[in-house]
C-alpha positions in Angstrom: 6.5 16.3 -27.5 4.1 13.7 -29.0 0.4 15.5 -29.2 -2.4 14.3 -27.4 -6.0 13.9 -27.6 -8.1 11.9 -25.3 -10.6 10.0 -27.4 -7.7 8.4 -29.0 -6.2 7.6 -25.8 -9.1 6.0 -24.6 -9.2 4.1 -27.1 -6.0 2.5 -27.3 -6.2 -1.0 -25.7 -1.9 -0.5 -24.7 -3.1 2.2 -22.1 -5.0 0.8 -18.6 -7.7 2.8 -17.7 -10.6 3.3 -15.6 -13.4 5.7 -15.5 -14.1 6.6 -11.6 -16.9 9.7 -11.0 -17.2 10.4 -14.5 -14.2 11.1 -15.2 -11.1 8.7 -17.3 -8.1 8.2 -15.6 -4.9 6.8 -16.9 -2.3 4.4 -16.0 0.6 6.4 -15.0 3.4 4.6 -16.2 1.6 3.2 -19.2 1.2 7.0 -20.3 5.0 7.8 -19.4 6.1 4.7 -21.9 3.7 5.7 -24.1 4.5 9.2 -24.6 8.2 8.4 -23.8 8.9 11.4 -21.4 9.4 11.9 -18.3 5.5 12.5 -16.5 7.1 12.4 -12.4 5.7 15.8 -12.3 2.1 14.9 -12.9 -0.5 15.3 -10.3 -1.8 11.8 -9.5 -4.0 9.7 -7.1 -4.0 5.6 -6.5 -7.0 4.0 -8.1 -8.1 0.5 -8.3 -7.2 -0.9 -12.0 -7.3 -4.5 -13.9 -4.3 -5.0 -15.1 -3.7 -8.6 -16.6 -6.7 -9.7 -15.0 -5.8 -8.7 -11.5 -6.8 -5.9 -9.6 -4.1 -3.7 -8.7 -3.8 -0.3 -6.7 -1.5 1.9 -9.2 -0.7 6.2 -9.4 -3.8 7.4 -12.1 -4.0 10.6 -13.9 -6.9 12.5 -16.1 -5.7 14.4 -19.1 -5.8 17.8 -18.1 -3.2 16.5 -15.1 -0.9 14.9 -17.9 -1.2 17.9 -20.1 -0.4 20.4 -17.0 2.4 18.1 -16.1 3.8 18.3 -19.6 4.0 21.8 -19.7 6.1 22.5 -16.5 8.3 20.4 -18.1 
């Protein structure tokens, strides 16, 4: 399993993200391609993102979902 810490993750300009209530949340399927596992059993909600200079309605996780999805793995 690659580690994870979420500065670098936001950060990275690969990964869409958007901060909504305080809180970053991350682009699904960027984070399963990044990561290269399997994340279908992290918790998720649909968020507005930019993605390519459209707005888009795609599944958005925080970290602590990713990591807790990771681990019932």
């Amino acid at each position: 399993m690659k580690p994870l810490k979420e500065k670098l993750l936001i950060q990275d300009a690969t990964i869409h993200k958007v901060q909504y209530d305080t809180e970053w949340f991350f682009n699904l399927e960027d984070m399963a391609f990044y990561l290269k596992e399997d994340l279908s059993e992290v918790e998720y909600i649909y968020l507005p993102m930019m993605i390519e200079g459209e707005q888009e309605i795609v599944k958005c996780c925080t970290f602590e979902d990713i990591l807790r999805g990771r681990k019932e793995l």
